[in-house]
C-alpha positions as CSV (number, residue, x, y, z in Angstrom):
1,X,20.7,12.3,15.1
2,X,21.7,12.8,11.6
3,X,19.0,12.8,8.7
4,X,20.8,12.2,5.1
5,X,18.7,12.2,2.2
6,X,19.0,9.9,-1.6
7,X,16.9,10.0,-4.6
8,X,16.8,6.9,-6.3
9,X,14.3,6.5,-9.6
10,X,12.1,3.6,-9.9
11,X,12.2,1.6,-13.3
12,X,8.5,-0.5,-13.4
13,X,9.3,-3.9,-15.0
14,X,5.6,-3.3,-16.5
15,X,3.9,-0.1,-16.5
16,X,1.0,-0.1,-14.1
17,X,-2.2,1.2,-15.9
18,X,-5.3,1.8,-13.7
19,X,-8.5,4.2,-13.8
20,X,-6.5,7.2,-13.4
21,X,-3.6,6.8,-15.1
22,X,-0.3,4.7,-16.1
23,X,2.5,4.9,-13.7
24,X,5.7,4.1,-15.4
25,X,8.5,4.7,-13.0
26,X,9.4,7.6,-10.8
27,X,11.7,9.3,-7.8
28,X,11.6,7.6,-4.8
29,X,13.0,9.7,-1.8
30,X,14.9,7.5,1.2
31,X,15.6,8.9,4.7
32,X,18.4,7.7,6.5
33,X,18.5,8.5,10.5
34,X,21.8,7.9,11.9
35,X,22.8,7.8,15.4
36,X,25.0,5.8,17.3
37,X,26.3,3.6,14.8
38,X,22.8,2.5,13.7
39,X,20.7,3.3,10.2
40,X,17.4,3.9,10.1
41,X,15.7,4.0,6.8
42,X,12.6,5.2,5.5
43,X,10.7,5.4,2.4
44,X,8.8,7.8,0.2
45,X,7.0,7.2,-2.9
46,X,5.0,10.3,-4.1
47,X,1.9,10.2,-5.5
48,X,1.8,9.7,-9.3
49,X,-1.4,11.9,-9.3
50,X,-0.5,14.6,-7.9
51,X,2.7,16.6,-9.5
52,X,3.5,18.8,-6.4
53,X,3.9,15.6,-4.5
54,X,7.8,15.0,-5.7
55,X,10.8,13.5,-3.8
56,X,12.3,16.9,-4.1
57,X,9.5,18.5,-1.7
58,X,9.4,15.6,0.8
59,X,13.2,16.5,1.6
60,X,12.8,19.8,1.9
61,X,9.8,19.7,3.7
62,X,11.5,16.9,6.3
63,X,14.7,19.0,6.1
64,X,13.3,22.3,7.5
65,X,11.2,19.9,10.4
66,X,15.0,18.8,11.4
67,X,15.9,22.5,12.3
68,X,12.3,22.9,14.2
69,X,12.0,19.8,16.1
70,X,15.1,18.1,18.3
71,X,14.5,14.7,16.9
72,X,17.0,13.1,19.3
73,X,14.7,14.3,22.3
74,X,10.9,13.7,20.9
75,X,8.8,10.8,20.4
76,X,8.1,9.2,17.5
77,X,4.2,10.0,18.0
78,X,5.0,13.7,18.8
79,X,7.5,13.8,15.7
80,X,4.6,12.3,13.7
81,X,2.1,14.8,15.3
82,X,4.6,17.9,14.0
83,X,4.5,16.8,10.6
84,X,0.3,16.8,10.6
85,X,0.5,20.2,12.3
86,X,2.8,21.9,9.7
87,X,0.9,19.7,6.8
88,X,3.8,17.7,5.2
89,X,3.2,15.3,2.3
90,X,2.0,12.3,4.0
91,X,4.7,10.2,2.0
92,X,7.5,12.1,3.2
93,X,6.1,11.9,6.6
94,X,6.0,8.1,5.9
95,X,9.7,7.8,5.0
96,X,10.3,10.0,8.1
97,X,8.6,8.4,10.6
98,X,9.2,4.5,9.1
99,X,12.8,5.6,9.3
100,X,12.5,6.6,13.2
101,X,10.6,3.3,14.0
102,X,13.4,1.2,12.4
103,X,16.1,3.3,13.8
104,X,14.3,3.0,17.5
105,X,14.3,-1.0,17.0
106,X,17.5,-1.0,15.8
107,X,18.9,0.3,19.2
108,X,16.5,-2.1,21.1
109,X,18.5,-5.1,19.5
110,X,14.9,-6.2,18.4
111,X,12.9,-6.5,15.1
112,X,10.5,-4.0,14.3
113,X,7.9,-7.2,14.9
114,X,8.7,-8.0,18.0
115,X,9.3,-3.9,19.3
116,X,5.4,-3.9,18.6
117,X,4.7,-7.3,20.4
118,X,3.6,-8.6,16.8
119,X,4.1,-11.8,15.5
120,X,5.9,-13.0,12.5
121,X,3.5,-13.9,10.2
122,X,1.3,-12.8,7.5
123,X,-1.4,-14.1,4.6
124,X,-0.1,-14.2,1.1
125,X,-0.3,-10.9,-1.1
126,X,-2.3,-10.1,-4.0
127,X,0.2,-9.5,-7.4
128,X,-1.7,-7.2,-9.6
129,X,-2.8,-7.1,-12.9
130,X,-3.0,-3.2,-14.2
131,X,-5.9,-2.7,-17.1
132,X,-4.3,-3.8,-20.4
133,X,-5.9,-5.7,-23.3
134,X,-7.3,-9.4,-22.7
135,X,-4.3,-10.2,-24.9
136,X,-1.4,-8.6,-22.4
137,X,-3.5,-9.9,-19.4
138,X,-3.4,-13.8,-21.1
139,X,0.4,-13.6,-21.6
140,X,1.1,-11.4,-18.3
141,X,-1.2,-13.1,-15.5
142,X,0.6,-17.0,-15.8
143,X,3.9,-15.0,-15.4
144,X,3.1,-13.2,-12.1
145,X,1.5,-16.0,-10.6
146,X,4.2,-18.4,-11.6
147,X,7.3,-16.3,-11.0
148,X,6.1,-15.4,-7.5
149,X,4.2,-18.1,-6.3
150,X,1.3,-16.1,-5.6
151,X,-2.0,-17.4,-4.1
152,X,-4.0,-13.8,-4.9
153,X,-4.5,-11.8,-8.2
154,X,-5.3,-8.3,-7.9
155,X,-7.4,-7.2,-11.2
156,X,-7.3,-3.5,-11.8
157,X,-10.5,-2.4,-13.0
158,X,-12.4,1.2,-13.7
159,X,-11.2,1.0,-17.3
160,X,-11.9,4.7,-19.0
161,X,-12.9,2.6,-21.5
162,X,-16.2,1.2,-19.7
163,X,-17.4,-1.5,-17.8
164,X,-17.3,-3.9,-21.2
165,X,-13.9,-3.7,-20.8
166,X,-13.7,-4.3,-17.2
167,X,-15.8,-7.3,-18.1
168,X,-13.6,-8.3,-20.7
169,X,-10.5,-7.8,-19.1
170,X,-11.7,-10.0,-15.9
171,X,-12.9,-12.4,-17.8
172,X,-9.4,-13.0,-19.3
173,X,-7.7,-12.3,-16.1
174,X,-10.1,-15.1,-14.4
175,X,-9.2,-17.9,-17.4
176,X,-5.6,-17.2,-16.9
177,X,-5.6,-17.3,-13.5
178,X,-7.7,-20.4,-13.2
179,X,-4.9,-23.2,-13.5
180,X,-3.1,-21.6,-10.8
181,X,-6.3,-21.5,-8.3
182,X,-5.3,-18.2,-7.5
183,X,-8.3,-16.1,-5.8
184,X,-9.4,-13.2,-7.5
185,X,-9.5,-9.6,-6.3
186,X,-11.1,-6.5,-8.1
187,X,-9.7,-3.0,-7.5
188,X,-11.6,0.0,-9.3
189,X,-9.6,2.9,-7.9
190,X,-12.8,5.0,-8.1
191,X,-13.2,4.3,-12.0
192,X,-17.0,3.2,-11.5
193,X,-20.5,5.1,-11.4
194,X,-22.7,3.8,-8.4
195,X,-24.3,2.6,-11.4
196,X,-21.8,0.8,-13.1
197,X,-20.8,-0.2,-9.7
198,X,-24.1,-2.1,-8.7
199,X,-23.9,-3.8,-12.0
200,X,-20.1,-4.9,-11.6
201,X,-21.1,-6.1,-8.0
202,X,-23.1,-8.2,-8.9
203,X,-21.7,-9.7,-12.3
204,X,-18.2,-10.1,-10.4
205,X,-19.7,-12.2,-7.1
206,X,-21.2,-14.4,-9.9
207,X,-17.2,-15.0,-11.1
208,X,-15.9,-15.8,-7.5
209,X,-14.0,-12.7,-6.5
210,X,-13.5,-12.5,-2.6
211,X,-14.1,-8.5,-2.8
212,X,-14.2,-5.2,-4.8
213,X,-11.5,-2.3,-3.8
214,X,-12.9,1.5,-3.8
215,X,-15.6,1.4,-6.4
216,X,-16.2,5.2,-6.2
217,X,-13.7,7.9,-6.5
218,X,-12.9,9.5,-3.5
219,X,-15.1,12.3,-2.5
220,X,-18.5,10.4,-3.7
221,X,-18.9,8.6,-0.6
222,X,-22.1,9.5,-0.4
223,X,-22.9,7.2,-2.5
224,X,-21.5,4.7,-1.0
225,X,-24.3,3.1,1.2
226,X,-26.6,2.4,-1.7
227,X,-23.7,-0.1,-2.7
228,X,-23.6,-1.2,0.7
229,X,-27.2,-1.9,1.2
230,X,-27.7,-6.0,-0.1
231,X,-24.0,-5.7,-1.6
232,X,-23.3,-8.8,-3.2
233,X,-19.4,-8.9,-2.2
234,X,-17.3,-6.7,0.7
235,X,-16.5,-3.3,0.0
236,X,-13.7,-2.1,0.9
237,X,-12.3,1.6,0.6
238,X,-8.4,2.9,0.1
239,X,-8.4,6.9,-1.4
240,X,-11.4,7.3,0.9
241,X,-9.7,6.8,4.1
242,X,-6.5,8.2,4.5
243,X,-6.4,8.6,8.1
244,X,-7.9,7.1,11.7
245,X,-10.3,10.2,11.6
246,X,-12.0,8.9,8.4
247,X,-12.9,5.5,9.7
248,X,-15.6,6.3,11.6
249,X,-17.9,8.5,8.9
250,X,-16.8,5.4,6.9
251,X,-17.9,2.4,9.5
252,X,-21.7,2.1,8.6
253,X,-21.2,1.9,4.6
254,X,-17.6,-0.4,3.9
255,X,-16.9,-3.7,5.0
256,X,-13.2,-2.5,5.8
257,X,-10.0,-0.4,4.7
258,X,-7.4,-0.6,3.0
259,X,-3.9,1.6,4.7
260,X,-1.2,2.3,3.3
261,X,1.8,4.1,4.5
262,X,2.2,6.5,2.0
263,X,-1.0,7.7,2.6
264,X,-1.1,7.8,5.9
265,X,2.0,8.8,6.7
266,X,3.7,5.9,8.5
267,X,3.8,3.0,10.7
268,X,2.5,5.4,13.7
269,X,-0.8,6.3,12.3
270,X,-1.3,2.8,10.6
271,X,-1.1,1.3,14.2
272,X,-4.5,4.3,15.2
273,X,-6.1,3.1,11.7
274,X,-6.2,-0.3,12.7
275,X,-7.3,-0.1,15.9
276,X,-9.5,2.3,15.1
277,X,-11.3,0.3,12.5
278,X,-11.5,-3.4,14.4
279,X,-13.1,-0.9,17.2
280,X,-15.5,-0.3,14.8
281,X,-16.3,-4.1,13.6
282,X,-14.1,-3.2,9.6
283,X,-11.6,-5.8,7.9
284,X,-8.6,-4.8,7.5
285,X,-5.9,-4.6,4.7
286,X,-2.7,-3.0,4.0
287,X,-1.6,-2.1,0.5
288,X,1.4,-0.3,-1.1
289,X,2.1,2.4,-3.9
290,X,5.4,2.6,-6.2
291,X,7.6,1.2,-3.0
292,X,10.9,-0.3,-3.2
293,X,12.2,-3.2,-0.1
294,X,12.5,-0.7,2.2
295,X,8.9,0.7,2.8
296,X,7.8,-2.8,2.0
297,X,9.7,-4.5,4.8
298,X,8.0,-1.8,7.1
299,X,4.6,-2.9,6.3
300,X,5.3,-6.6,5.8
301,X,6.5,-6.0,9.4
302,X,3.1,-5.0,11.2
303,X,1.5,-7.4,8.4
304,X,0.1,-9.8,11.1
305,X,-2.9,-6.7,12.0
306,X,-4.2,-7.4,9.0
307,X,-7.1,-9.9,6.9
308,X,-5.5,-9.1,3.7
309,X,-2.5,-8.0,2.4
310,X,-1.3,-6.0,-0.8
311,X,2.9,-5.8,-0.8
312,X,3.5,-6.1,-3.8
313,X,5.3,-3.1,-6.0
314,X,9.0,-4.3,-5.0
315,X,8.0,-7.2,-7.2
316,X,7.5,-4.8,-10.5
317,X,10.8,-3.4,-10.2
318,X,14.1,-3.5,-12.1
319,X,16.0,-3.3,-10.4
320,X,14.6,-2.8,-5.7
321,X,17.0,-0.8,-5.4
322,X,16.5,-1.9,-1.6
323,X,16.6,-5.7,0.1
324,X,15.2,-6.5,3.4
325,X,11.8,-8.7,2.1
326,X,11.5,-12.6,1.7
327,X,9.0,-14.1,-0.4
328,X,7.8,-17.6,1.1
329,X,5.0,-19.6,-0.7
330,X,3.2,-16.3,-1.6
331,X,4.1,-14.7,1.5
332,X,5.8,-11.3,1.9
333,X,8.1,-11.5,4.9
334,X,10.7,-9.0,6.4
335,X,14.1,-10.3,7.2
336,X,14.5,-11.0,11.0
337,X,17.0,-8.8,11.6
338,X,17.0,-5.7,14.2
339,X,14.6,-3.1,13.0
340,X,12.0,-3.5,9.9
341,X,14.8,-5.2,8.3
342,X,14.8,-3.3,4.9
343,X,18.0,-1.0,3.5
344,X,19.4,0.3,0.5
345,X,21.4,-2.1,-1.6
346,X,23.1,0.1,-3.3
């Protein structure tokens, strides 16, 4: 097997503003695993949080696991294991591993799908909304829905600015929303108090939204069942579980989790995640971060394990500098094609 490496930067059609931050664009690192004729690619999209995490890193960190470990002669789990045990980024694993899984399905003649004994399907995604004035949000909202055809709105809330905002920003998101029929999703990213979480609880299930996305920042779950307890809406957690392990301390205080591949490090660990939390009685929902096609089509092609579904950062891109996803009546497909179906386009 050959590994060859390619940064690519990521212009955002709209910056993405949420509790922490505004993510503007960034360098996304893709993983190609050659052998026999076949391309296998992977994905990695660091954190904008954390400044160590860089595409530069990733491929040095997967470059020295390529003289350690003979990936022609390991399984994918065991390659995956490796990368825990020497403590790689887990979105470089991600790109690694995604790359290995669409390489493998690739020489099977199969879809990535059907390697898994999935089906092809899927529930439409959320398109998000960062937090922006009610005036952005009024202008903004009608676009995304109408452009994509999407049946979900994802509200970013947590606003530094207070929960007045929050409130005002939903409340615009909500009205532009409305002639669409669009539901309505709230993601705080940790922005909220359990205070000022209660309080948004309960004013949002009084506006219709199906549920509310990591109210507390990660490392306050503590507080965490006192939101629980006569909860007005499903919780559901995404910083807070990065990881099979976590789903269990997690089962008895969140109506579900939210993966994503980045986090977790690939499609081998999302498969544990999800069977780990339907063992325990969670929802499920897979999510994305700054990810072009190709990381995209990987989830969109295990998309069927889950109750909800979050694909949507390939959308806020100009240009994907991949192709491999279809977008049916709201839906976020991969192509049927021999792997996860995603590549570089250029």
């Amino acid at each position: 097997m050959n590994l060859q490496f390619r940064i690519v930067y990521h212009h955002k059609l709209f910056p993405l503003a949420i509790s922490r931050g505004v993510n503007r664009g960034g360098e996304n690192l893709y993983v190609m695993a050659m052998r026999g004729g076949h391309v296998g690619y992977g994905e990695m999209a660091p954190a904008t949080a954390r400044p160590d995490q860089t595409a530069q890193e990733g491929q040095r960190q997967l470059e020295a696991l390529a003289r350690e470990v003979d990936l022609d002669h390991v399984a994918i789990a065991d390659v995956y294991d490796a990368m825990r045990e020497r403590e790689i980024d887990p979105a470089a694993m991600a790109a690694l591993d995604v790359a290995l899984w669409d390489l493998l399905a690739q020489e099977a003649s199969m879809s990535l799908t059907r390697l898994l004994g999935l089906p092809r399907r899927s529930v439409p995604t959320s398109v998000t909304i960062g937090i922006e004035t009610p005036e952005i949000i009024r202008e903004r909202v009608p676009d995304l829905l109408s452009r994509f055809g999407a049946k979900c709105l994802k509200i970013k809330l947590g606003s530094p600015q207070g929960i007045e905002h929050d409130q005002a920003n939903f409340l615009a998101s909500k009205e532009s929303a409305a002639p669409f029929g669009a539901s309505l999703r709230v993601d705080a990213n940790g922005g909220w108090s359990v205070g000022d979480a209660k309080r948004m609880l309960h004013w949002l299930a009084g506006h219709g939204v199906e549920y509310v996305e990591q109210p507390l920042v990660e490392g306050a779950e503590d507080g965490l069942p006192e939101l629980f307890e006569n909860r007005p809406l499903p919780i559901f957690v995404d910083e807070s579980c990065r990881f099979a392990a976590d789903v269990p301390r997690l089962a008895d205080r969140v109506d579900g989790v939210n993966l994503k591949l980045m986090k977790c490090g690939g499609i081998t660990e999302a498969l544990r995640i999800v069977a780990c939390a339907r063992a325990h009685g969670l929802k499920t929902m897979i999510g994305c971060m700054s990810e072009g096609s190709v990381a995209i089509a990987a989830g969109a092609s295990i998309a069927s394990l889950f109750d909800y579904v979050d694909l949507d950062s390939h959308l806020n891109l100009k240009p994907d500098p991949a192709e491999g996803t279809l977008l049916r009546d709201g839906v976020v497909l991969a192509e049927d094609r021999p792997g996860h179906g995603g590549r570089l386009a250029t």
